[in-house]
C-alpha positions as a Markdown table, in Angstrom:
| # | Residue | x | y | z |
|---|---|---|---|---|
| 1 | Unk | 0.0 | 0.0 | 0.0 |
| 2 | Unk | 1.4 | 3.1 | -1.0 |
| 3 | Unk | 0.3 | 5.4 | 1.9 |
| 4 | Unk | 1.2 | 8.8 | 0.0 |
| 5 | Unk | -1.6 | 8.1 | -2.0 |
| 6 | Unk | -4.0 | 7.9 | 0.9 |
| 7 | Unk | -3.7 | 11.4 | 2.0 |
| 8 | Unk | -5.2 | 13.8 | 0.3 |
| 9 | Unk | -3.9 | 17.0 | -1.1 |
| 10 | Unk | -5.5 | 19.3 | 1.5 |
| 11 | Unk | -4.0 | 17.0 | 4.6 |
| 12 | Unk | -0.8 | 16.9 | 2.5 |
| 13 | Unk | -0.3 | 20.6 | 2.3 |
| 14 | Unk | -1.8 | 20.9 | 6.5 |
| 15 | Unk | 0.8 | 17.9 | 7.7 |
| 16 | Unk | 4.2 | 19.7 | 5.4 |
| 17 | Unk | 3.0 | 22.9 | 7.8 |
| 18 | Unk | 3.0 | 21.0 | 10.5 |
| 19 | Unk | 6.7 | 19.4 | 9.5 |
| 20 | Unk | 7.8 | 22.7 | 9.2 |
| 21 | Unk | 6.2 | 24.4 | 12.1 |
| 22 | Unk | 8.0 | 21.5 | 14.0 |
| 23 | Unk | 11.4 | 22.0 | 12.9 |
| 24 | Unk | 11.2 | 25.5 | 12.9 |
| 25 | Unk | 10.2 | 25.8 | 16.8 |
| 26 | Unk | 11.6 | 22.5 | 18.4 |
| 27 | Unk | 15.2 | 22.7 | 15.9 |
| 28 | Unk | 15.2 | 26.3 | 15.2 |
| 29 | Unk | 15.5 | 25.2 | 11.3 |
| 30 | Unk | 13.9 | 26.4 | 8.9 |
| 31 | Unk | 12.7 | 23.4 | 6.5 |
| 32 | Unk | 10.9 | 24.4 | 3.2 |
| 33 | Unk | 8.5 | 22.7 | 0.9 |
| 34 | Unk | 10.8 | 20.1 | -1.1 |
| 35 | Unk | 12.7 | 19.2 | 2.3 |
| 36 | Unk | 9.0 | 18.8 | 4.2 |
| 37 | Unk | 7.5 | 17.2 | 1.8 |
| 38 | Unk | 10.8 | 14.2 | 1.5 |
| 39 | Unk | 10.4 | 14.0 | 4.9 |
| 40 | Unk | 6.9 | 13.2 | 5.0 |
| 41 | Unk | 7.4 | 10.9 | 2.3 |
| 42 | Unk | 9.9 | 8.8 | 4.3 |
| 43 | Unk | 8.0 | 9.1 | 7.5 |
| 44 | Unk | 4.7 | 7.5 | 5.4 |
| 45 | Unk | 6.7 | 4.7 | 3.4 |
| 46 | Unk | 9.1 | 3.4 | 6.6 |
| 47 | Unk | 6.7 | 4.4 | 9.6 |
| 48 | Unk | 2.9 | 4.3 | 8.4 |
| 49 | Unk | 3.2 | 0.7 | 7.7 |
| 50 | Unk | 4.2 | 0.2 | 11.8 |
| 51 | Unk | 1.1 | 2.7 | 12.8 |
| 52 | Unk | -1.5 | 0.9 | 10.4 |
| 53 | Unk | -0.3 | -2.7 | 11.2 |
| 54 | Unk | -1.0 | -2.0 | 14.6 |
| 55 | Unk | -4.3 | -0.8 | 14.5 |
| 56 | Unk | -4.9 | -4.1 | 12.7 |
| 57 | Unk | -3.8 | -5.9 | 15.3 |
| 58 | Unk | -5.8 | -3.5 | 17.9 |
| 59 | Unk | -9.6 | -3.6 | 15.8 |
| 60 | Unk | -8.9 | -7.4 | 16.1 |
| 61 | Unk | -8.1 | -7.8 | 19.3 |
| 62 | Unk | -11.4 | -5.4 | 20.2 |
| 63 | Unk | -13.3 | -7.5 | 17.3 |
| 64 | Unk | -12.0 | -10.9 | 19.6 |
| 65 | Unk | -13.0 | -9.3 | 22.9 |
| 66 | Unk | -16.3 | -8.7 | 21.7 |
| 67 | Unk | -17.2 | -11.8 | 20.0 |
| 68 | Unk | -16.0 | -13.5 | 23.2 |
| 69 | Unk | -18.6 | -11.2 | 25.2 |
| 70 | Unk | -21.5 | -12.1 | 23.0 |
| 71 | Unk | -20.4 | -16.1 | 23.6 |
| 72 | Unk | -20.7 | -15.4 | 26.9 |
| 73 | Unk | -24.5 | -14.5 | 26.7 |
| 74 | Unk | -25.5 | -18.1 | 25.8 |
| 75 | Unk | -27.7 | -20.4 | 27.2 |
C-alpha cells in the first residue's frame, strides 16, 4: 500500500506545515517545501506501515473481545 496516496492533497499541504512548524520551533531550522515534503514521504513509506499494522492488530483484538462477550451470553 502506497500510503502517499492515501492522503489527500488538503491534509498533505496541513501535515508539510506541520513538518515545518516542528522544525522551525523544536530545531530552530527552517525546512521548506521540497525538504517537508521528502520527509513526510519517508516518515509515510518506513513508519505508516508500523502505525496501520498496529491498528490491525488492535480492531482485532477489540473485534475478539467482543465476540468473546457475546459467547458469553449463551444459554
Amino acid at each position: 500500500m502506497n500510503l502517499k496516496s492515501v492522503i489527500d492533497n488538503e491534509k498533505r499541504k496541513l501535515l508539510i506545515s506541520e513538518i515545518q512548524y516542528y522544525f522551525l520551533e523544536e530545531q530552530d531550522l527552517k525546512l521548506g517545501d521540497l525538504a517537508s515534503t521528502l520527509l513526510l514521504d519517508f516518515f509515510c513509506e518506513k513508519i505508516g506501515p508500523e502505525f496501520y499494522n498496529q491498528g490491525v492488530f488492535d480492531s482485532y483484538k477489540y473485534l475478539q473481545n467482543s465476540l468473546d462477550d457475546l459467547l458469553a451470553i449463551q444459554k
